[in-house]
N, C-alpha and C positions, 0 to 999 in steps of 0.2 A: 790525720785530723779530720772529722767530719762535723758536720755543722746542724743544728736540729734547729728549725726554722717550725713557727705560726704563728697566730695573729696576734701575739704579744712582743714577741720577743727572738732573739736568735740566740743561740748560746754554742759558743765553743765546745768540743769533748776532746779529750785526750783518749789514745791507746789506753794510754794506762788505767782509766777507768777500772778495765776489767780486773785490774790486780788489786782495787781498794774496794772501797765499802760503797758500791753501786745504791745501796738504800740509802745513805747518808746524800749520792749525789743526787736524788730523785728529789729528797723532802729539802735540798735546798733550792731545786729549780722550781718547786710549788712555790719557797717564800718567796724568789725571787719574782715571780709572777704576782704573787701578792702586793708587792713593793714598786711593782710597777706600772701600777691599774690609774693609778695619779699622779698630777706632777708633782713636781718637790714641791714643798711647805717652802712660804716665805716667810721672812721676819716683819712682824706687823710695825716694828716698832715703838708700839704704843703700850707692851705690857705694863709699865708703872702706873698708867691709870687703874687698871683693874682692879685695887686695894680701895678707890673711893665707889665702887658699886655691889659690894658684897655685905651684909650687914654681919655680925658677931655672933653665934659662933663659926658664921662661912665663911666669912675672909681665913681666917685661919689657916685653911688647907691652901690658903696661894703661897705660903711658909711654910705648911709643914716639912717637907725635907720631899728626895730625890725617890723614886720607891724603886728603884733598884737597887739601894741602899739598905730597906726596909725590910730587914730578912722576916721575921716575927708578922704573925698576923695581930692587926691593931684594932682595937676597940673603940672606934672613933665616936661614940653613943654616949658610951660609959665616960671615953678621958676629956670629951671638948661639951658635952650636954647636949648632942642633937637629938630633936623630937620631931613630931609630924610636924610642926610650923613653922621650920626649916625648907619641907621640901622642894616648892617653888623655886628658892632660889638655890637649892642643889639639884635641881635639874636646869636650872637655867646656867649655872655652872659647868656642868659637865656638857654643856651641849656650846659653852662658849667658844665661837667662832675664831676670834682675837686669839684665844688660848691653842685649842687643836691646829691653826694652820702656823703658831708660830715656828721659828727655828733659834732655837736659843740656848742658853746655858743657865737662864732664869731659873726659880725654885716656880715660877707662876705655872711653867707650863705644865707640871705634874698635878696642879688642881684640879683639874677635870677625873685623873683617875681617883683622886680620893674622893670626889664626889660622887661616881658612878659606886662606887665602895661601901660610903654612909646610906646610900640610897638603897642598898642592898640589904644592910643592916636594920634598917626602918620599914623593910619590906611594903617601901611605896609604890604601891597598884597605878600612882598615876604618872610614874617612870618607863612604864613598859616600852609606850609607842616611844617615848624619845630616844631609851638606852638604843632600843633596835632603830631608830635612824640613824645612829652611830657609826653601824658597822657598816655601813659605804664608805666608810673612812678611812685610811687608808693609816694605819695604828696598829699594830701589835699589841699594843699594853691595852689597848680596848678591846681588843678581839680577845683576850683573855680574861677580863677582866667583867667583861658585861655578861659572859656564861654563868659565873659568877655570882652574880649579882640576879639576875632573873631567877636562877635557880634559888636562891633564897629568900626571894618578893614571895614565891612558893604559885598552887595551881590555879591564882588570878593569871599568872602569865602564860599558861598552857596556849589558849587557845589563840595568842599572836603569835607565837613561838611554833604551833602547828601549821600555819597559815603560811609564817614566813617559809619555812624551811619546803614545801610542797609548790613557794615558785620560785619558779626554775628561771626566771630574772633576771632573778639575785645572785649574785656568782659563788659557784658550787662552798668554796672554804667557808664564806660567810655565812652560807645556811649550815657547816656542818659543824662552825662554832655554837648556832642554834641548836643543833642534837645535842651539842656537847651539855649546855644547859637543858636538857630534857634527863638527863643521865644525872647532874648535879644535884636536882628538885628530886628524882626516884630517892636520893640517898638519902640527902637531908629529911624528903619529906615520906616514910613507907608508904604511907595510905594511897601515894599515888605515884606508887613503881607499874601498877600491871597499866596504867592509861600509858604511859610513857612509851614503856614498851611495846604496847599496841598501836601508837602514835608511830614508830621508829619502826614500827615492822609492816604498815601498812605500807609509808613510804620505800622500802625495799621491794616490796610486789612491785613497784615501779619502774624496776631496776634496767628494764630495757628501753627504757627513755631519757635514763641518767648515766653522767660519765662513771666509770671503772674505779675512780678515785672516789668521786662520791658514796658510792654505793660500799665499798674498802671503808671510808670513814664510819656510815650506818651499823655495819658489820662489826664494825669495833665498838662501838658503844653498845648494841645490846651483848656483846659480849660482856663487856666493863657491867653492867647491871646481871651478869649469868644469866640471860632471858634464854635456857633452855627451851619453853614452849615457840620460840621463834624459831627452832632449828631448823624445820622441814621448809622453812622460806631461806632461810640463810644458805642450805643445800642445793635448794632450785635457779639463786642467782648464780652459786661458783659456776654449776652446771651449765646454767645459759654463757660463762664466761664473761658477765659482764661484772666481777671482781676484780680489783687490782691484785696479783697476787702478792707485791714486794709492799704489800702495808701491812696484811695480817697473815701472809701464808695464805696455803691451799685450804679446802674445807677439812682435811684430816689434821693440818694442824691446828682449826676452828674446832673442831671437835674434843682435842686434849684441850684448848682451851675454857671448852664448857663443860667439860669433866664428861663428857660423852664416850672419850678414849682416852687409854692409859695413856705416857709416854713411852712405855713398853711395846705398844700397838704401835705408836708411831714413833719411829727412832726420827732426831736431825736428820734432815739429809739437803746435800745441796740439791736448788732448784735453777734450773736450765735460763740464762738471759735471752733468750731472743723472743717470746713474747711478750714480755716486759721490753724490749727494745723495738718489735713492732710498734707497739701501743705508741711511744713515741716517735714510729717515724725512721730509727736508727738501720742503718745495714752496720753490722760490727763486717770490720776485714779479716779479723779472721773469730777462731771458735771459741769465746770467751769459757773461762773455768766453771761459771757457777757463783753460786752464791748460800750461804746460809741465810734463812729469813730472822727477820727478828720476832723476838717472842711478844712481843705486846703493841700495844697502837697506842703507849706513851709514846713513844716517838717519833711519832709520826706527822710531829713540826717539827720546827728547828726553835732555837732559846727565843722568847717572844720578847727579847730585850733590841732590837735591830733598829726602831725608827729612829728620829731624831734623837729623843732623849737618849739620855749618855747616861 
């Protein structure tokens, strides 16, 4: 048994590690870091008020239902009537304090995500700075959901979403749920894929000032948009090393992945764990097998269903 200690956290390892799916164990020690940035949520108590300070059609969302539930994406515009003179207090919603710190089994506390949602849908310019005060929050269903939502406000939000993610503050996941919305707005919006991408590639020239993991998350999103013209930067990070390899593979298989190389060029092949177990710190006892990477930086969280809500 050895033990991986920093300033977050200590975490147990088994031997056995080396015989299961070492990528699985990595993106669960990221959430687990995530998850531990704050203390646990208390129960405020007081949710039943919150029905007498919402006007119609906001109160609504403190009912509408569980969104882990919610498999289907919803048209909250179209089926409840929200318009711009809503927004005020759907941003005063989604940013309610009472709500995000509670711990409960309420319908109240999923309000917030369907407000952060509608506010996405009504692409309101003056949600930006709140949604991003958000993500100090210690939330999964926000951290996923305010990508989301920014990215469909459209390139009014560019230039907070550049700002936040360029400091370094902020802690690494939550600026790279940031990029992750930068990649969101390219799809949704074409006209402004190449800023995006020039946004995400500037930030990468950076790369030897930023952790391995950050820079692995950057790396996958201009991937996810095909930013082939980013290659020659994408190349000079693996090269300086300062890529995580077990997020996206090496550059050869960054390169099948932007169509720059066949898979014929590059066959699977297992990639060696010890500098992946450097990075954190590990001595393995003895010469672990190897590992096949995974093909894409979808997975490169774990299910973003883990806080309180159930």
């Amino acid at each position: 048994m050895q033990i991986w200690k920093n300033e977050r956290t200590t975490v147990n390892i088994n031997q056995n590690l080396y015989e299961t799916d070492f990528y699985a164990w990595t993106q669960q020690q990221a959430n687990l870091l995530r998850n531990q940035r704050k203390a646990s949520y208390k129960n405020t108590g007081i949710l039943n008020m919150a029905t007498q300070s919402y006007p119609s059609p906001v109160d609504q969302l403190l009912t509408y239902g569980n969104c882990s539930e919610i498999k289907e994406t919803r048209d909250y515009v179209q089926e409840l009537g929200f318009n711009s003179d809503h927004i005020d207090d759907l941003i005063r919603l989604a940013t309610d304090q009472e709500l995000l710190e509670a711990n409960t089994d309420d319908l109240e506390i999923w309000a917030p995500i369907h407000a952060v949602r509608v506010l996405g849908q009504l692409r309101a310019e003056a949600a930006i700075q709140p949604l991003l005060s958000l993500l100090s929050i210690d939330d999964d269903w926000l951290a996923n959901d305010i990508p989301k939502s920014l990215g469909m406000i459209g390139s009014a939000a560019i230039p907070a979403i550049e700002e936040y993610i360029a400091d370094r503050s902020h802690y690494h996941f939550d600026r790279l749920d940031l990029a992750s919305a930068l990649t969101k707005m390219a799809q949704n919006c074409p006209e402004e894929r190449d800023r995006c991408v020039a946004i995400l590639t500037q930030q990468l020239e950076k790369c030897a000032e930023e952790d391995p993991e950050f820079n692995a998350g950057i790396v996958g999103e201009l991937v996810d948009l095909k930013a082939v013209e980013s290659a020659p930067v994408i190349e000079s990070a693996f090269a300086a090393e300062k890529v995580a390899l077990y997020w996206m593979g090496d550059w050869d298989e960054v390169q099948v992945s932007l169509g720059l190389k066949t898979r014929a060029e590059v066959p699977e092949r297992q990639f060696p764990h010890p500098k992946i177990l450097q990075y954190f710190g590990i001595e393995p006892k003895e010469k672990p097998s190897g590992f096949v990477p995974s093909k894409g930086k979808k997975q490169k969280k774990t299910s973003k269903n883990s806080k309180k809500r159930k």
